[in-house]
C-alpha positions in Angstrom: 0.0 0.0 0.0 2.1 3.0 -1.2 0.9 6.7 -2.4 3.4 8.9 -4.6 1.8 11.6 -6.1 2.7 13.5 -9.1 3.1 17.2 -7.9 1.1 19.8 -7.7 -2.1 17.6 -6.9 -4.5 19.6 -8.7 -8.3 20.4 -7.7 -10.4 23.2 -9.6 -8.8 25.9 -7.4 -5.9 24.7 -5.7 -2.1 22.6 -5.6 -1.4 20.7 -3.2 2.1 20.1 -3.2 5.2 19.5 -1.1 6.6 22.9 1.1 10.1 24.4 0.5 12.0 27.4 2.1 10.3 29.6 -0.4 6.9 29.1 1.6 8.3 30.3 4.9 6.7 33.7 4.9 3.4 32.0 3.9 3.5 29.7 6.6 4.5 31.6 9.2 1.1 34.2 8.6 -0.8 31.6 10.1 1.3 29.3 12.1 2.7 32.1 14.1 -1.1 33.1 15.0 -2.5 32.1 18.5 -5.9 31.9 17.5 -4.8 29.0 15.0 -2.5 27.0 17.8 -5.1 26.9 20.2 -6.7 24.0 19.2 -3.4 22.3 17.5 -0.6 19.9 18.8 1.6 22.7 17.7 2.9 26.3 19.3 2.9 29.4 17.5 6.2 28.9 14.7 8.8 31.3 13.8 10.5 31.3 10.8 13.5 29.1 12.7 11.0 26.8 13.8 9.1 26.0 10.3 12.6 25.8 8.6 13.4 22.6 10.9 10.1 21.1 9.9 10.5 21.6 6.1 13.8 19.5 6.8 12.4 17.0 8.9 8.7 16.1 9.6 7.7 17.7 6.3 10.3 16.2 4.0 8.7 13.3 3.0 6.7 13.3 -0.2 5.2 9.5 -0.7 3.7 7.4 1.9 5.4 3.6 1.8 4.6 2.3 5.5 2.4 2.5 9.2 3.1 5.9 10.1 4.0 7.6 7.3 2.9 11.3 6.1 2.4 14.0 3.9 2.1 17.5 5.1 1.5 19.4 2.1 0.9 23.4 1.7 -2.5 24.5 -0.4 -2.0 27.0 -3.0 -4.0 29.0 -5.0 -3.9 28.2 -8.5 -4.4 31.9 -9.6 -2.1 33.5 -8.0 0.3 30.6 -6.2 -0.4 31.7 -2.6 0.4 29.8 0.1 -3.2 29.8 2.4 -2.9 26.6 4.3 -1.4 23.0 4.7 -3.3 19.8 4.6 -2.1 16.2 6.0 -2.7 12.9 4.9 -1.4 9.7 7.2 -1.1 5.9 6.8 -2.7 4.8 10.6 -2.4 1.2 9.8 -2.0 -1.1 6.3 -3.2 -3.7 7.8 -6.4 -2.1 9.0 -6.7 0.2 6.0 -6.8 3.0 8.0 -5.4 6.8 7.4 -6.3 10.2 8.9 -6.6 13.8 7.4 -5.7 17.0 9.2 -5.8 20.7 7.9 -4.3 24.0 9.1 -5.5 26.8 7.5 -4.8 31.0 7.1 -8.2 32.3 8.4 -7.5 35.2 6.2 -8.9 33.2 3.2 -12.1 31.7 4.5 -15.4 31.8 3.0 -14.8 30.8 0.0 -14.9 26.3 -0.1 -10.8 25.9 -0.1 -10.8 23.9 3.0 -13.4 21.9 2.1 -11.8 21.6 -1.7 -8.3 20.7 -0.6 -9.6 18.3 2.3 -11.8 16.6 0.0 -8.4 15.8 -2.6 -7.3 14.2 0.3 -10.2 11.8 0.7 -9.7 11.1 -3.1 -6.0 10.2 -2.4 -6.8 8.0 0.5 -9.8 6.0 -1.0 -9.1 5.8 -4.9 -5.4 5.9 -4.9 -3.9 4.6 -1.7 -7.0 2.3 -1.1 -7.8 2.4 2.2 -10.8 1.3 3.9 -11.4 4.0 6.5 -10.6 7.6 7.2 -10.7 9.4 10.4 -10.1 13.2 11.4 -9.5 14.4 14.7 -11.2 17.8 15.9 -11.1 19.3 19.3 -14.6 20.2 20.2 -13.9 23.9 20.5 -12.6 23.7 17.1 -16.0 25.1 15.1 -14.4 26.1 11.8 -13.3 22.2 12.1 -16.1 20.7 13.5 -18.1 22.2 10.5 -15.8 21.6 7.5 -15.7 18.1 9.2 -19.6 17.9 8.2 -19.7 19.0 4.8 -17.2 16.3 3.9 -20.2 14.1 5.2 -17.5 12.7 7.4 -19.6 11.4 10.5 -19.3 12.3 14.0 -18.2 8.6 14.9 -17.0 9.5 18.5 -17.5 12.1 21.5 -14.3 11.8 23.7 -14.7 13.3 26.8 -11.7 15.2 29.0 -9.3 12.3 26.8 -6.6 14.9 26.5 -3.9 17.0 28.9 -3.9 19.9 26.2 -2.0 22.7 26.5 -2.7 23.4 29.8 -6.1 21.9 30.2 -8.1 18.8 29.3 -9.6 18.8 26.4 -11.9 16.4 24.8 -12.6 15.6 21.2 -14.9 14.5 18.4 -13.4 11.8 15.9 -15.2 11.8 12.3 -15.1 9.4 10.1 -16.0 7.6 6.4 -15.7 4.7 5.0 -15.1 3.7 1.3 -18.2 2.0 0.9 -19.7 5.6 1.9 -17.4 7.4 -0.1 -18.6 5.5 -3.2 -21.9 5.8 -2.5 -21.3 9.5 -2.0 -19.8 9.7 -5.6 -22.1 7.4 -7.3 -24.9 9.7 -7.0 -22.7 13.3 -7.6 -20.7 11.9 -10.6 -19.3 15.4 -11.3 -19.4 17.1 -7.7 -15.4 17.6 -7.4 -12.6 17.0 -9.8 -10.1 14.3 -9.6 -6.5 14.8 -8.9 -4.0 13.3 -10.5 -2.2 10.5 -8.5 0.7 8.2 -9.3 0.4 4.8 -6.9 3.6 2.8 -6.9 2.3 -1.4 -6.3 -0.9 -0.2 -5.8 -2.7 -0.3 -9.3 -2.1 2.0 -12.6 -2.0 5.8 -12.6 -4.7 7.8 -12.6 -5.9 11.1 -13.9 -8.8 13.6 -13.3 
């Protein structure tokens, strides 16, 4: 079960493609902000401090084992500005299992990208790395999450109560999730409700395209 995508991922708006040094500034507008850590398992970043993750946690591009991610920044199409990063992680191959995460600049809300670039993800996790189940993890003060959450028609699976010594307080949280069979169905009756990005799988079936 192995994912390497052919980059940018493209959606009608959006890339979604791997973060380099050039992305710094754009990262650090909304990963510096409080109001965007609070609910995060991340402080406010510096420049110093996203630097060490673009050579570290975000330097892998392909997913080829448990564990691994991709952590990849959301630009817009039109104009090539950064405006958030989305996540997409192998839980378990064996289970079939992978989570999605999103962080994004506030300053650009209102208009679907969350919901546009979250939704690739799905795509890459059901069609192309073929898992079984999908999962996101919200904190329940989270609203913006909590309701971007709902329109993927992600459900509300579980209510975990106080599960968490967060940032200097429990915290408790709401797992979504979807499985394929109710992705498919989603996409069997909306054909033509989002375009397809274009994936390269490596053992895991023949490329695709939108």
């Amino acid at each position: 079960m192995q994912l390497a995508p052919h980059y940018p991922v493209a959606t009608a708006r959006l890339r979604l493609r791997p973060l380099s040094l050039a992305d710094v500034d754009g990262l650090v507008a909304y990963r510096s902000r409080l109001d965007i850590c609070r609910y995060v398992p991340f402080e406010p970043m510096d420049e110093v401090a996203i630097a060490a993750r673009l050579s570290d946690r975000w330097a892998n591009h392909a997913i080829t084992s448990d564990y691994d991610r991709l952590t990849l920044g959301v630009e817009l199409a039109a104009t090539g500005a950064i405006i958030g990063d989305v996540m997409l992680r192998l839980v378990s191959e064996t289970d079939r299992c992978g989570e999605i995460g999103w962080v994004f600049n506030p300053d650009h809300t209102g208009h679907g990208y969350a919901t546009e670039a979250a939704h690739a993800l799905l795509h890459m996790g059901f069609d192309d790395l073929g898992l079984h189940r999908m999962i996101a993890r919200v904190d329940v003060r989270n609203s913006r999450s909590l309701r971007l959450g709902d329109r993927l028609a992600m459900r509300r699976e579980t209510l975990l109560i106080e599960n968490e010594w967060f940032k200097g307080a429990w915290s408790s949280e709401i797992d979504f999730a979807l499985l394929e069979s109710e992705w498919a169905r989603q996409h069997a009756t909306t054909p033509a409700m989002c375009a397809r990005p274009r994936i390269a799988t490596l053992g895991n079936g023949p490329e695709r395209s939108s």
